[in-house]
TIMAR-53820 format. One record per residue: residue in three letters; x, y, z of N, C-alpha, C in turn. Coordinates in steps of 0.001 Angstrom, whole numbers, plus 524288, in hexadecimal, padded with zeros to 5 digits. Layout:
BEGIN
alaXYZXYZXYZ;...
REM end
This chain:
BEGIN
unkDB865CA0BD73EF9DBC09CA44F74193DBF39CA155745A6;unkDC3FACA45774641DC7D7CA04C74AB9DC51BCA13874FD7;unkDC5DDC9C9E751B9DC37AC9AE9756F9DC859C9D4F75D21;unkDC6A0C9F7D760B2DCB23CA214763E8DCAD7C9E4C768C5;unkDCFB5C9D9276AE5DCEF5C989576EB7DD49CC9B2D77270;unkDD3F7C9C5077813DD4EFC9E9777C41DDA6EC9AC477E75;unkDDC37C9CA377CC2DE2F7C994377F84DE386C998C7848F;unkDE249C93F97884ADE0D9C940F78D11DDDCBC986678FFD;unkDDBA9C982278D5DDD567C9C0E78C42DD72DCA28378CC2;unkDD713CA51478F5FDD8B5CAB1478DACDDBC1CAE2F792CB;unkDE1ADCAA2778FDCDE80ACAB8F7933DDE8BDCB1CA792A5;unkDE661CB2E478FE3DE765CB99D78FE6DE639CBCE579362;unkDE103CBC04795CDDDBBFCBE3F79AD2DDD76CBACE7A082;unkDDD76CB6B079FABDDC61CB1757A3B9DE18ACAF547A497;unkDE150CAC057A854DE382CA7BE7A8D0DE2A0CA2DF7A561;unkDE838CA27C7A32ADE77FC9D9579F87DE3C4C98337A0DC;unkDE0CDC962879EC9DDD58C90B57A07BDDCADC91F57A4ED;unkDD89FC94EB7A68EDD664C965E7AA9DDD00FC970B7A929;unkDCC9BC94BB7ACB3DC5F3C95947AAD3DC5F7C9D077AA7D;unkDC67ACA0FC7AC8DDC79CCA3B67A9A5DC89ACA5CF7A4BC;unkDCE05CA4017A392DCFD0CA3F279BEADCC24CA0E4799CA;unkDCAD1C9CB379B3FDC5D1C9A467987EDC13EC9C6979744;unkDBEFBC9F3079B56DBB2BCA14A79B41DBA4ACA6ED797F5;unkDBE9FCA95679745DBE04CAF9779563DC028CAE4B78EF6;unkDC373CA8CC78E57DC2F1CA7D47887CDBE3ECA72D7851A;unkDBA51CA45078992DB4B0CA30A788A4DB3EBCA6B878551;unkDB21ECAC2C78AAADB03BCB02178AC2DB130CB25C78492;unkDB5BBCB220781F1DB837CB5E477E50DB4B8CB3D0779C0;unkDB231CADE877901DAF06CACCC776F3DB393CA914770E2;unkDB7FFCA91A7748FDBB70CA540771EEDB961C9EE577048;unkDBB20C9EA676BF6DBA4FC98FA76AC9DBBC3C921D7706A;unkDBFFBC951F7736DDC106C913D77798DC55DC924577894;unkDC85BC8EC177A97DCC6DC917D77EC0DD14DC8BA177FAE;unkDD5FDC8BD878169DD835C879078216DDA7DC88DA7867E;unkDDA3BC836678893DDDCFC80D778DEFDE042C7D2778F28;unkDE331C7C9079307DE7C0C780A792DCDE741C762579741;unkDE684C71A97959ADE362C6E1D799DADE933C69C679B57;unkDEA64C68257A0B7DECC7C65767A1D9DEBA3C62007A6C1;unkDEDEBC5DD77A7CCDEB17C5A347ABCCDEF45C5AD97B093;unkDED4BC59407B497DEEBCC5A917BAA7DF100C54A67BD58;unkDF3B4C56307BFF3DF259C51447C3E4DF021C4CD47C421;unkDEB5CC4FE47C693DE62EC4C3F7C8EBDE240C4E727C28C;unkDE3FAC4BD57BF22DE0DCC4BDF7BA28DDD9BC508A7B933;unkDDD51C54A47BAC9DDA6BC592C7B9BBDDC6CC5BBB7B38A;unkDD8C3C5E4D7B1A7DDA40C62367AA73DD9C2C656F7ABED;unkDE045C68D57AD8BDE07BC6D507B052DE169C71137AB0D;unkDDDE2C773E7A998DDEE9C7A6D7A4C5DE536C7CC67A81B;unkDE7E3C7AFA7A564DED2EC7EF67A683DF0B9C7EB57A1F1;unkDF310C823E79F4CDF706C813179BCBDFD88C7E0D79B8C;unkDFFD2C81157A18FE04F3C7E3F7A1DBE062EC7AC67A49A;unkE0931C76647A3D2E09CFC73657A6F8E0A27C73357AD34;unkE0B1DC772D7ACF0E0A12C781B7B4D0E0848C7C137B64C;unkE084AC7E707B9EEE0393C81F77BD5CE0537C86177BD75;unkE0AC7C87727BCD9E0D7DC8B887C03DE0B87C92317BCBC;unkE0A3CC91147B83DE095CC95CA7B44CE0462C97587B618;unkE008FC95667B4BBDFB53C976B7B682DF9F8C96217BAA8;unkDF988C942A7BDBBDF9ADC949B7C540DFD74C94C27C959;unkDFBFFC95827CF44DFE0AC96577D1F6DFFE2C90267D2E9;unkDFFD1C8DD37D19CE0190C87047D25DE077CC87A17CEDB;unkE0975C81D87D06DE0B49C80327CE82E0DB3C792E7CC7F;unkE0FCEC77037C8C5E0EFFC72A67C96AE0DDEC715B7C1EC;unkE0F3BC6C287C07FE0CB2C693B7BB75E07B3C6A107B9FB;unkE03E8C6A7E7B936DFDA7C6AA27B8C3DFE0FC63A87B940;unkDFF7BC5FC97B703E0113C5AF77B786E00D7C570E7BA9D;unkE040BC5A0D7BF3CE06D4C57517C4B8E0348C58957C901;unkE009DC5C707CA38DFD40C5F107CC09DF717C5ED27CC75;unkDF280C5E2A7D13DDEDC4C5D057D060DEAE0C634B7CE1E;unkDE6A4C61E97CC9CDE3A3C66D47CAF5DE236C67A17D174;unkDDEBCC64AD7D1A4DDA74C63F27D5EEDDED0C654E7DBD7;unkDE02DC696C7DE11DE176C6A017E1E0DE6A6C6D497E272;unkDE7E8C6CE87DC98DEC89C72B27DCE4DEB1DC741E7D88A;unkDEA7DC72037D2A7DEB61C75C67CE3FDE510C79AF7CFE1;unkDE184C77467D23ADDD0FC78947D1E9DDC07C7BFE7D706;unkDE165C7DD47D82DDE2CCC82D87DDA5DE4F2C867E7DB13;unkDE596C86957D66CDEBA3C8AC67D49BDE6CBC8F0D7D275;unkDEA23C93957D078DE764C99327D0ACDE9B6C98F97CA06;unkDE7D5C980C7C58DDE8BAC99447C0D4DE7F4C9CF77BE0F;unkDE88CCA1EE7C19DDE6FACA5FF7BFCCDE779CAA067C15C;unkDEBFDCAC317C5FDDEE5FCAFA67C5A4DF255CB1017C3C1;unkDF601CAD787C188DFA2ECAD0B7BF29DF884CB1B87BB57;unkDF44BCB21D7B8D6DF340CB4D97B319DF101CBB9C7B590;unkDEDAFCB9D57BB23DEBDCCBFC87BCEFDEA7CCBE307C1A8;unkDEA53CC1BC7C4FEDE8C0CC0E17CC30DE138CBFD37CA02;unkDDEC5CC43C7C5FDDD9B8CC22B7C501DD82DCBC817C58F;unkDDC09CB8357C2FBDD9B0CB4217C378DDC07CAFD07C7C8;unkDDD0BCB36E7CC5DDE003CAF587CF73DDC2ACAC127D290;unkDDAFBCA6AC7D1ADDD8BACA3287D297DD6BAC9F157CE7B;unkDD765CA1727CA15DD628C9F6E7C60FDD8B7C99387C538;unkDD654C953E7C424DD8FDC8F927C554DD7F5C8DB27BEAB;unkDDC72C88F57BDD9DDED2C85637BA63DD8D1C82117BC1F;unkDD554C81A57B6F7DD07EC80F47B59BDD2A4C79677B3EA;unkDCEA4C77077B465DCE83C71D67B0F0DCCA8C71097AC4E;unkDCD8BC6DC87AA0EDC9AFC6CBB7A406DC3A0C6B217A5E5;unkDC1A2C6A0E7A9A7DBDAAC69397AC0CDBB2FC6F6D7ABDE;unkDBCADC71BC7ADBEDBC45C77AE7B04ADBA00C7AA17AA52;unkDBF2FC798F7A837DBE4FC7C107A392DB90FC7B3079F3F;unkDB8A1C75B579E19DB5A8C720479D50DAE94C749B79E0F;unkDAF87C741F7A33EDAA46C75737A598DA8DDC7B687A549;unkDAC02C7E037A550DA9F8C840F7A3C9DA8C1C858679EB4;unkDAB33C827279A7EDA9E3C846F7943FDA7A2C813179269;unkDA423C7B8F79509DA206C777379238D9D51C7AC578FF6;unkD9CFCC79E078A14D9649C7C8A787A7D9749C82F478689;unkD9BCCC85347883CD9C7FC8A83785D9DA012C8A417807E;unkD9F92C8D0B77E28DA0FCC8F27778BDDA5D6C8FFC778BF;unkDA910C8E1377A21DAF0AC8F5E77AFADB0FEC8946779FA;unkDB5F0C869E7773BDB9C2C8345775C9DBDCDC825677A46;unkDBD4CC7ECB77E01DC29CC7D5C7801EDC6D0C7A5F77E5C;unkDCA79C7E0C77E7EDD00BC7A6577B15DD37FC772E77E98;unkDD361C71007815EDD5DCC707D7840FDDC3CC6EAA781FA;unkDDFDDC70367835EDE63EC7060783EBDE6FDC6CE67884A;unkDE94EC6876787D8DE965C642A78937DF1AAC649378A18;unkDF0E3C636F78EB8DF596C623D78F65DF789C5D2B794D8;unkDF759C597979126DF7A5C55B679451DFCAEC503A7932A;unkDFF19C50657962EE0393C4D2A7963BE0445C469E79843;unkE08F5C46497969CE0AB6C3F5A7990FE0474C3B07795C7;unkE05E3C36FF79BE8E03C2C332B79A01DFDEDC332779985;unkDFB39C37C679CDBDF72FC381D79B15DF417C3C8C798E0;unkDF6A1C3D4579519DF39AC4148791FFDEFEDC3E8078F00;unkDEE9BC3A8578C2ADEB3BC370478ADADE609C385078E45;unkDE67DC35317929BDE2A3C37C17970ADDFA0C3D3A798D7;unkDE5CEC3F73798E0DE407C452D798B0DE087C47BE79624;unkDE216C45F17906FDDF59C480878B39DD9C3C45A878CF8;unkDD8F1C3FEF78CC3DD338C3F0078D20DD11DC40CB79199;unkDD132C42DD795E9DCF9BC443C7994CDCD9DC488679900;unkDD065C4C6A7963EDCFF7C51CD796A7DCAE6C523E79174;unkDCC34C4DF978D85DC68FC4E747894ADC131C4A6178C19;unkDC2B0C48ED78EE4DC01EC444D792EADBADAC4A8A79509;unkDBD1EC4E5F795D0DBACBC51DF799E3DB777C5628796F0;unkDB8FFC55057929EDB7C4C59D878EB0DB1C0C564A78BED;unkDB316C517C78B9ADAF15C5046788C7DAA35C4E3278CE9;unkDAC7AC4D68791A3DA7E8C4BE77966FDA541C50B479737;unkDA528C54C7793C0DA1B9C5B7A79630DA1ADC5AE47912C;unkDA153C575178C17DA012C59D378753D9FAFC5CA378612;unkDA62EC5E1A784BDDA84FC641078299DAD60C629577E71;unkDABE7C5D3977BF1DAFD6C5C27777A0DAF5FC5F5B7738F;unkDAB10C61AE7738FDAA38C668C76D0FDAC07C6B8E76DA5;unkDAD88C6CA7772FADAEAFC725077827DB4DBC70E87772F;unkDB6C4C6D86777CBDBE3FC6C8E779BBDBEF2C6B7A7753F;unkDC62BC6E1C77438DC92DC6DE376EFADCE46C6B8D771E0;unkDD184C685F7714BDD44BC644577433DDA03C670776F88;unkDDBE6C699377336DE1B8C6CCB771B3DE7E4C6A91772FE;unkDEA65C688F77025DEDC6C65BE77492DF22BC63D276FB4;unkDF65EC62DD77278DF9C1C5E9F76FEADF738C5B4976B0A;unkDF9D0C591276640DF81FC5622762BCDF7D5C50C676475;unkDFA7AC4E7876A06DFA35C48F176AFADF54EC498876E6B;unkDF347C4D6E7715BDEFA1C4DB97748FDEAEEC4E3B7714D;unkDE95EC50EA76E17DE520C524876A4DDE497C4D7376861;unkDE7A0C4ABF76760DE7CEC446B764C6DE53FC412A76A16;unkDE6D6C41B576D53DE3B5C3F4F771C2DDD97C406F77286;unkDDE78C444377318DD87BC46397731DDD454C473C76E24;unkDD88EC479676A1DDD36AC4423765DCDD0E0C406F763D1;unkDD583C3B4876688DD574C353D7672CDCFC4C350376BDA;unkDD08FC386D76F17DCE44C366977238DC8A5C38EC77213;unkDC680C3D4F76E86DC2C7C40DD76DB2DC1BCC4347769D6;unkDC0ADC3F4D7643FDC1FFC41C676050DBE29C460D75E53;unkDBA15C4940761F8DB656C4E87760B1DBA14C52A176521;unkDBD67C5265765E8DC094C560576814DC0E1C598376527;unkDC2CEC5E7D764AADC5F3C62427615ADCC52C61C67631C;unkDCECDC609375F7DDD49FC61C17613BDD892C638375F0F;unkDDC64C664376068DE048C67F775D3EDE696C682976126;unkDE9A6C670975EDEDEE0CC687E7608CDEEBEC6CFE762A6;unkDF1C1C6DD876735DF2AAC716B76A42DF811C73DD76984;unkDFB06C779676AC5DFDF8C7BE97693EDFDD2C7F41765C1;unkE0080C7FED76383E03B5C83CA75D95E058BC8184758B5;unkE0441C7D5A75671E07C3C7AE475241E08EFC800F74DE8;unkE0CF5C7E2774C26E0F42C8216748C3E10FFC80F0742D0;unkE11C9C825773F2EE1306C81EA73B0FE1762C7C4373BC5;unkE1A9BC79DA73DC4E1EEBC763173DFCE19B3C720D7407C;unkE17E9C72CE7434CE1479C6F1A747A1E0E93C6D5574613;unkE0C59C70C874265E0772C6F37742D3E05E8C6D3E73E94;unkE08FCC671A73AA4E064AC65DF73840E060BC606E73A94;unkE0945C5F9673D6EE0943C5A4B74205E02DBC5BB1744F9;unkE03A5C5FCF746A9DFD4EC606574932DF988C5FC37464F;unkDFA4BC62EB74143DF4E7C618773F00DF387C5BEC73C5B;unkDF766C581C73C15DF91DC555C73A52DF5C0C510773E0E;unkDF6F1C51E974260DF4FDC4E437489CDEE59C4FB27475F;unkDEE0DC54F1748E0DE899C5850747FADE5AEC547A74391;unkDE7B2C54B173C81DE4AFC516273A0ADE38FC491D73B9D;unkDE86EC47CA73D72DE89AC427E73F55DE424C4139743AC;unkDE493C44A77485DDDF3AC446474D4CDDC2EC46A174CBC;unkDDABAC49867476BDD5ECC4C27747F9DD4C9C51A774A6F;unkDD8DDC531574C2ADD87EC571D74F12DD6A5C5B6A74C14;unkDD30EC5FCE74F4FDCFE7C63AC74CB4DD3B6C68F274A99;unkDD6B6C697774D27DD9FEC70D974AFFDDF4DC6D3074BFB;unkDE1C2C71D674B99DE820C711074DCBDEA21C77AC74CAB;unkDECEAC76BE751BBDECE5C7C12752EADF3BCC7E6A753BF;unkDF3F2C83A175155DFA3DC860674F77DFB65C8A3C7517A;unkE0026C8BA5750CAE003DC910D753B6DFFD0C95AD7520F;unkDFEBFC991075516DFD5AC9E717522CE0182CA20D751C5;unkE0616C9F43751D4E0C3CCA171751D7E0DB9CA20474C85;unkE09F5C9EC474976E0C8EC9C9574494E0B33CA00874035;unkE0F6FCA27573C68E1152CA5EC738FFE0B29CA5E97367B;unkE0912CA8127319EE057DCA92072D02E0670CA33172B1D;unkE098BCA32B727D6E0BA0C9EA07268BE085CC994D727F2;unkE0DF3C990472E88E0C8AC93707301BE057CC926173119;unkE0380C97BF73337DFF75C96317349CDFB2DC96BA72FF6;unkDFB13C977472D73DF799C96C172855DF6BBC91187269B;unkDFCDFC8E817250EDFE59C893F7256CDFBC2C85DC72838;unkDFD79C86BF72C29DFA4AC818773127DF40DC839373162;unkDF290C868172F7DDED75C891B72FCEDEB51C84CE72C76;unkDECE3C85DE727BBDEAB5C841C722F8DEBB6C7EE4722EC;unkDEFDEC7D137249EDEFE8C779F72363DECABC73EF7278E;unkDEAD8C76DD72CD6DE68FC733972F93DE232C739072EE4;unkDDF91C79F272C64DDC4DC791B729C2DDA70C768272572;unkDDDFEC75BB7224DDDC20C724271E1EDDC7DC6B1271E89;unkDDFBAC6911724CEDDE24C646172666DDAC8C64717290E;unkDD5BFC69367299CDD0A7C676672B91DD176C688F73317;unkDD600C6BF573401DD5CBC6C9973B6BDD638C7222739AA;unkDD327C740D73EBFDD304C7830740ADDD8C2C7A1074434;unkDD906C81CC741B5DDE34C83AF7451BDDDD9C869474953;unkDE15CC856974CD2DE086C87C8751B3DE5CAC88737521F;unkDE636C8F0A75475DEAA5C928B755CDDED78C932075992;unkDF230C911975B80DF27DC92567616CDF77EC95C2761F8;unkDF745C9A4176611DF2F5C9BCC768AADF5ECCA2347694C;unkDF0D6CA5FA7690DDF2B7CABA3768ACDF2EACAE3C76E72;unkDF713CB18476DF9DF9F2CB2AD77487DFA21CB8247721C;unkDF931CBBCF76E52DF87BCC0F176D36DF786CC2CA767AA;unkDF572CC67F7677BDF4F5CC92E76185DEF9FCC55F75F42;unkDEB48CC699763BDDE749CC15576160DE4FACC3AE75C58;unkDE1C1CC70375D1CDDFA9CC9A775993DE106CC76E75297;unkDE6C1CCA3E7526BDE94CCC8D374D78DEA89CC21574B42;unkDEAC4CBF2875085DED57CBA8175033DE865CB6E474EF5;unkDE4B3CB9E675246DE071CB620750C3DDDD0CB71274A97;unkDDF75CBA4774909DDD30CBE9274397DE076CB89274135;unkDE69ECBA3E741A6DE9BDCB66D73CBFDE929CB17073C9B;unkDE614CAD55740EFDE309CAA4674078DDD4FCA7E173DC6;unkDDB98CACEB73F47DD6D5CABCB73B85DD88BCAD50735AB;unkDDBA3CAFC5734B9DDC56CAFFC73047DDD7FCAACE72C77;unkDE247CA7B873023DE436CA2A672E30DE179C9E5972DB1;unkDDBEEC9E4573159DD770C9BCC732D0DD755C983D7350E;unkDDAB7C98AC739E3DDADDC961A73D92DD4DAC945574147;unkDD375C9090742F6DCF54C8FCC74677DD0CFC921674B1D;unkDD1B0C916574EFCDD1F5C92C97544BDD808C94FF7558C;unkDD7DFC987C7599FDDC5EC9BB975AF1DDD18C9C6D7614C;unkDE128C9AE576265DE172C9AAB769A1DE3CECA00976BBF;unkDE1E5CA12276F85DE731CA61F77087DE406CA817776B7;unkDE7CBCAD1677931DE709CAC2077EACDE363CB0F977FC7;unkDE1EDCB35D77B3ADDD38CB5F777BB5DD834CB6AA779A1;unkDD431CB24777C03DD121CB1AD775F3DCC43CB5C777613;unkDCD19CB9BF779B9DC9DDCBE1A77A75DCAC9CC0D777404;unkDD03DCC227775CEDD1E5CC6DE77086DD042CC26D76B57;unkDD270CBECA76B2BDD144CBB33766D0DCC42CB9FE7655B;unkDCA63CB98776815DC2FACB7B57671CDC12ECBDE27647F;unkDC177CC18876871DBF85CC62676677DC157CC7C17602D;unkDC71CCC77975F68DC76BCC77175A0DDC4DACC40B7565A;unkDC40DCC09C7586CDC1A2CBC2F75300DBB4DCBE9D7533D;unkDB9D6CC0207563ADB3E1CC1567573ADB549CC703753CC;unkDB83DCC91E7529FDB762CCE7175029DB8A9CCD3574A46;unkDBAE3CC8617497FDBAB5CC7E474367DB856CC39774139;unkDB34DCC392745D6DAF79CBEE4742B1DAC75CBF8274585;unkDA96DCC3D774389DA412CC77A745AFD9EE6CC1DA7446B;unkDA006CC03073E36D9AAACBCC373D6CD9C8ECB8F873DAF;unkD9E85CB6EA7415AD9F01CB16A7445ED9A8ACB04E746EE;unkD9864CAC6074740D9279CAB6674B3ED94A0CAA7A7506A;unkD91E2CADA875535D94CFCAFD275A23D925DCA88175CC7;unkD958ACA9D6761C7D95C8CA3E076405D9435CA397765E6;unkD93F3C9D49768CCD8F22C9BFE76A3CD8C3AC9DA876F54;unkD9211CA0CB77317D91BECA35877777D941ECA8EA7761E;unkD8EE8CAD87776C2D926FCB2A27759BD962BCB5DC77A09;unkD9A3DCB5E5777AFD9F60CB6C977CCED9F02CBC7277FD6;unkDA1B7CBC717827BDA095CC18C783B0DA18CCC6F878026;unkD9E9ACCC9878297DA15CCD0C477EE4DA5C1CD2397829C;unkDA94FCD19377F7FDAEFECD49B78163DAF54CD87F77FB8;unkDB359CDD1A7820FDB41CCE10E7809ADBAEFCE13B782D7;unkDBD0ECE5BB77F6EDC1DCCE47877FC0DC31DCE9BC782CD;unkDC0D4CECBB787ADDC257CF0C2789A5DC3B9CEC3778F8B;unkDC733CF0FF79189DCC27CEDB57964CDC7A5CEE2179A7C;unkDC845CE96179D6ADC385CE9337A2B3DC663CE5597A60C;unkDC6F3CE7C27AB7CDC944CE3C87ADFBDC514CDFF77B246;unkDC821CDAFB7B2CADC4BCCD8AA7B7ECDC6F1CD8F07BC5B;unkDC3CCCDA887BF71DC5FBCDD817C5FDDC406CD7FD7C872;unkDC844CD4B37C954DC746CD22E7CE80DC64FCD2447D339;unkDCB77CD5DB7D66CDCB4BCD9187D9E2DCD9CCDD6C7D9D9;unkDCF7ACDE467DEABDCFE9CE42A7DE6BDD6ECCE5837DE7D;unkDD786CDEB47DEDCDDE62CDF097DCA7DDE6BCDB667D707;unkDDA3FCD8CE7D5D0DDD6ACD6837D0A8DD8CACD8737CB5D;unkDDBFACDAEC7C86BDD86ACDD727C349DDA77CDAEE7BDD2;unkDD891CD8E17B9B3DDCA8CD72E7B6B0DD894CDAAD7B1F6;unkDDC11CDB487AD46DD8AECDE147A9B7DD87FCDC877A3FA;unkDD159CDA8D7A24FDD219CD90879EA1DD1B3CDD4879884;unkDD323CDBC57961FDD3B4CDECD790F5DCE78CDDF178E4F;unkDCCE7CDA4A78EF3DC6BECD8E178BC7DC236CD97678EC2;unkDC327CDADD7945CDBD68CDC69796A5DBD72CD68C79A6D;unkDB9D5CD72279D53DB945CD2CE7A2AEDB5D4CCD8579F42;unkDB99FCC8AE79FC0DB598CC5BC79D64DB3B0CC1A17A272;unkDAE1CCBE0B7A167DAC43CBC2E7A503DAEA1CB7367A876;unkDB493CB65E7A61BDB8D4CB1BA7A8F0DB9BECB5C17AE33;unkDBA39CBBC27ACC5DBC90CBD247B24ADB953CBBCB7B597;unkDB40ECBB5C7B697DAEC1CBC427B899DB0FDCB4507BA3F;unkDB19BCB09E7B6FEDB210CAC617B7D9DB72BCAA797BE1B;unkDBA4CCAF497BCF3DBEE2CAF0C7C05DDBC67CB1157C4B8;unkDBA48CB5D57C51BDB71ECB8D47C962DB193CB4C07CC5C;unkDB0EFCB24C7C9BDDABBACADBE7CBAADAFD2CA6797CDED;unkDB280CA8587CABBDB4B4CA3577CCE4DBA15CA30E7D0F1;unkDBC0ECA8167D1FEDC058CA92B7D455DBE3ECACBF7D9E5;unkDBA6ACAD9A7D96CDB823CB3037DE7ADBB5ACB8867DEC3;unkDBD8BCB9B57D91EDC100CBD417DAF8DBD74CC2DE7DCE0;unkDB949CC2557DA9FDB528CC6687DC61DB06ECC5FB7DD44;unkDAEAACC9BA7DF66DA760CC7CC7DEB0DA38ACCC877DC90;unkDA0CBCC9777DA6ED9BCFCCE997D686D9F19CCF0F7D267;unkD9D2FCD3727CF03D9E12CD3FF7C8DBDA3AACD8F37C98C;unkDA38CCDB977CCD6DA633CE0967CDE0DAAA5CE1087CB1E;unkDAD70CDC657C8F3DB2A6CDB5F7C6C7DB322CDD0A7C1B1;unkDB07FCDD117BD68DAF39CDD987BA5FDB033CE2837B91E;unkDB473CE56A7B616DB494CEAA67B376DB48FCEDE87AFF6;unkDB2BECF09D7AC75DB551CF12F7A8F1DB728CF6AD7A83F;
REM end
């Protein structure tokens, strides 16, 4: 059955790449989750997606030009999305690292690293992954010249090209994919019956696994016309709704190795205080409880509603 994997873990609920979104993708009992890891300054693997600060925090500035350690690692990444998570901070690959080492969840790192030392970059960032022996845990997502780096340099990695290739684009990828060895290669989910049957079939039958990127609505169905085509893995920004569907059409699947939580899909909000309420559609999961323990926004259980 297709595998569901949390597009900067779950942008739908959370703040994008936030231990938060990380944590409640866990929860959904998703296959794993992806993030975009970029380097700082003073050499830090800061999870952030865009090149600079100004979208998801109160900062601003390159992620680049800028230290972690003394401003990126002051900024509030998380009210931008809701006053609930205001304090919420731009996590490291360290951070990240250390909270899911040995749990049942796939980290996809998205590598975005430039100039003269991306070479470095690259080994550094697999430098960290394999010093907590978690090379069988990380799937190395990225550019086709970067995946080439990092399979030169780690060839029990998992890796695949990173974006959308498309019917015009992706036989150069799979093309690279069969040359380095690379494990999937991954297309977009934009692409007609047609195109995507095509690129389906033709990487399956050179022996890589397919991976979908990435669903922003209509999961239910989208993830349906995937498994149909038989795609391996599918990204998208809600892998609550997505997981739950695949769990309803593959009852005798053998359940995993950690049993996730029971969700229920009646509306329950989390009461922070007594000015900020945000409301989830799937019921309170235990990341809010992670924000509430690690932020002080309250004390005791009292928050909790349904």
């Amino acid at each position: 059955m297709i595998k569901i994997q949390g597009h900067r873990g779950y942008p739908d609920a959370y703040p994008e790449n936030t231990m938060p979104s990380f944590i409640a993708t866990y929860e959904t009992g998703a296959f794993g989750f992806e993030m975009d890891v970029r380097i700082t300054a003073d050499g830090e693997y800061a999870i952030i997606h865009d090149e600079t600060l100004d979208r998801t925090t109160n900062g601003t500035g390159t992620v680049k030009f800028v230290n972690y350690y003394g401003y990126i690692d002051t900024l509030d990444a998380g009210s931008w999305f809701s006053p609930v998570f205001t304090g919420v901070k731009i996590p490291t690959l360290d951070d990240v690292l250390n909270e899911f080492k040995d749990k049942n969840v796939k980290l996809i790192l998205n590598f975005y690293f430039t100039g003269s030392s991306k070479t470095s970059d690259i080994h550094g960032a697999i430098d960290k992954v394999v010093s907590k022996g978690m090379t069988n845990q990380v799937h190395i997502f990225a550019p086709p010249d970067d995946i080439n780096i990092a399979k030169a340099y780690n060839p029990n990695l998992y890796t695949l090209n990173g974006g959308m290739a498309t019917i015009s684009t992706y036989q150069d990828i799979l093309d690279n994919a069969i040359a380095n060895n690379h494990n999937a290669v991954s297309i977009s989910s934009n692409a007609n019956d047609t195109d995507a049957t095509t690129m389906i079939n033709d990487i399956k039958s050179s022996g890589k696994e397919v991976h979908v990127s990435y669903l922003t609505s209509n999961y239910e169905s989208r993830v349906q016309r995937f498994v149909d085509f038989g795609a391996d893995y599918i990204l998208g920004n809600d892998p609550l709704i997505m997981q739950n569907y695949v769990n309803s059409i593959s009852p005798n699947d053998p359940p995993p190795d950690e049993e996730p939580p029971d969700y229920t899909k009646n509306p329950a909000s989390f009461i922070v205080n007594s000015e900020h309420t945000i409301n989830k559609p799937y019921g309170t999961l235990k990341s809010d409880l992670y924000v509430v323990k690690s932020y002080g926004f309250v004390k005791g259980n009292q928050h909790l509603t349904k």
